[in-house]
KOLTITI-955092 format. One record per residue: x, y, z of N, C-alpha, C in turn; residue in three letters. Coordinates in steps of 0.001 Angstrom, whole numbers, padded with zeros to 6 digits, always signed. Atoms other than C-alpha are relative to their C-alpha. Layout:
% residues N
XYZXYZXYZALA;...
This chain:
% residues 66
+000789-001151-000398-087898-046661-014514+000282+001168-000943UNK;-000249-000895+000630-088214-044237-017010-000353+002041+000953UNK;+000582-001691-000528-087930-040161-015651-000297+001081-001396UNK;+000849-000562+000469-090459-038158-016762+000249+001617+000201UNK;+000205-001217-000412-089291-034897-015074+000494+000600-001282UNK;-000035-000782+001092-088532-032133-017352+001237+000836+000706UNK;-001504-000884-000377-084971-030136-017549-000143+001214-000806UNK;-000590-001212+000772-083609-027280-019048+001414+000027-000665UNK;-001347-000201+000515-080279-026816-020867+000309+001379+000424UNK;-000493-001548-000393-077783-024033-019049+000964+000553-000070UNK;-001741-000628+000441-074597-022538-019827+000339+001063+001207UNK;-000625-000682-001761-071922-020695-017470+000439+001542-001613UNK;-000232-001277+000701-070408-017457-018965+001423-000703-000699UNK;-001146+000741+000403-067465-020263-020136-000651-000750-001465UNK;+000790+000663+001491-070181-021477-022988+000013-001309+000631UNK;+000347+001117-000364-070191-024627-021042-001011-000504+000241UNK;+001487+000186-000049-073629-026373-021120-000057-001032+001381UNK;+000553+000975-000926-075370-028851-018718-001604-000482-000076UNK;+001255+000243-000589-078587-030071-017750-000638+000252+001574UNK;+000482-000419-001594-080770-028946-014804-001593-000417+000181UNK;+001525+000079+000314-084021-029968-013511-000366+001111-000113UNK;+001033-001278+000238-086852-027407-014420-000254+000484+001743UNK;+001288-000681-001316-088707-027552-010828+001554+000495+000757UNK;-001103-000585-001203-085060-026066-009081+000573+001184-001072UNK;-000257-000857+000078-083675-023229-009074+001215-000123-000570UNK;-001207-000254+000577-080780-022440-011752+001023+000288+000980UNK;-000578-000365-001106-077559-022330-009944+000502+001279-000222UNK;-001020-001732-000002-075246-018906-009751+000706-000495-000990UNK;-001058-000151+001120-073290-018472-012608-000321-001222-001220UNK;+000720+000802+001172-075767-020481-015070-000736+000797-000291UNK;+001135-000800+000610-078251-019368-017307-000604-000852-000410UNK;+000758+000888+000554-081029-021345-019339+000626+000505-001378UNK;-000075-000160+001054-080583-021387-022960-001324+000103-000899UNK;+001208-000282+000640-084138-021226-023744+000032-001666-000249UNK;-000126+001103+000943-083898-025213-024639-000961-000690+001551UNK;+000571+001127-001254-086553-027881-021860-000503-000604-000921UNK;+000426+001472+000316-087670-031037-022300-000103-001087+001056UNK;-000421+000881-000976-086921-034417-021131+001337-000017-000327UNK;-001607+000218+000253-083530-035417-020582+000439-000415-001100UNK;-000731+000162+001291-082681-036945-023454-000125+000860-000729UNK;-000091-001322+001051-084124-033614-025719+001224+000409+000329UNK;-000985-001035-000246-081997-031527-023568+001153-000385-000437UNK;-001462+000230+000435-078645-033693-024194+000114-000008-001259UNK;-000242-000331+001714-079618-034365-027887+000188+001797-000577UNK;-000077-001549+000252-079751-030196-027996+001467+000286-000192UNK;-001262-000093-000640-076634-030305-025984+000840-000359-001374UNK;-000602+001219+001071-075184-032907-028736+000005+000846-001440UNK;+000141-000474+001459-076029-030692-031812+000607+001212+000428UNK;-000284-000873-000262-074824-027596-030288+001226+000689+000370UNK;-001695+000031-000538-071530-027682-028278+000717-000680-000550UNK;-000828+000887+000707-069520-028653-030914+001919+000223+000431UNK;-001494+000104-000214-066020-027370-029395-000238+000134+001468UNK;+000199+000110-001659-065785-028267-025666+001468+000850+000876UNK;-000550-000828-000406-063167-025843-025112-000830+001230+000641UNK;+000511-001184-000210-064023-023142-022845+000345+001183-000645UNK;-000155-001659+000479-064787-019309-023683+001716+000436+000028UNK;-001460-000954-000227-061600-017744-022578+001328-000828-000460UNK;-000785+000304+001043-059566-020360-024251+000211-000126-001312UNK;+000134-000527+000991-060667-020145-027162+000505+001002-000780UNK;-000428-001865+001055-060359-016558-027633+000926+000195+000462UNK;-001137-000330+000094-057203-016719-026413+000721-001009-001226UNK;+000019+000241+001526-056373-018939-029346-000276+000885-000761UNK;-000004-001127+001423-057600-016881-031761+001123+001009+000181UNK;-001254-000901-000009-055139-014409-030406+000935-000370+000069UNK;-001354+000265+000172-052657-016395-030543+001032+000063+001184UNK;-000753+000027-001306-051646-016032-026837+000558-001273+000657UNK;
């Protein structure tokens, strides 16, 4: 069975991505990235994009060296 529905790609304020369907409502503490499709676009997006799967706030605490 192939699905046909259409998603979105959404990130948290951690730079962490996901997939969401389109027809529902984004959850709290997501955003869209501007990126829909079908599922596979959205993960191939995903796939070219999130190249360090570390979250935000570790990161930049790395850089500082904390």
């Amino acid at each position: 069975m192939t699905d046909e529905r259409e998603y979105l790609v959404v990130l948290n304020d951690e730079e962490q991505y996901s997939i969401w369907r389109a027809d529902r409502p984004v959850p709290d503490g997501w955003h869209g990235d501007g990126t829909r499709g079908s599922r596979e676009e959205c993960l191939a997006h995903i796939e070219r994009v999130w190249t360090d799967m570390r979250p935000r706030s570790l990161r930049l605490r790395m850089e500082q060296g904390i």
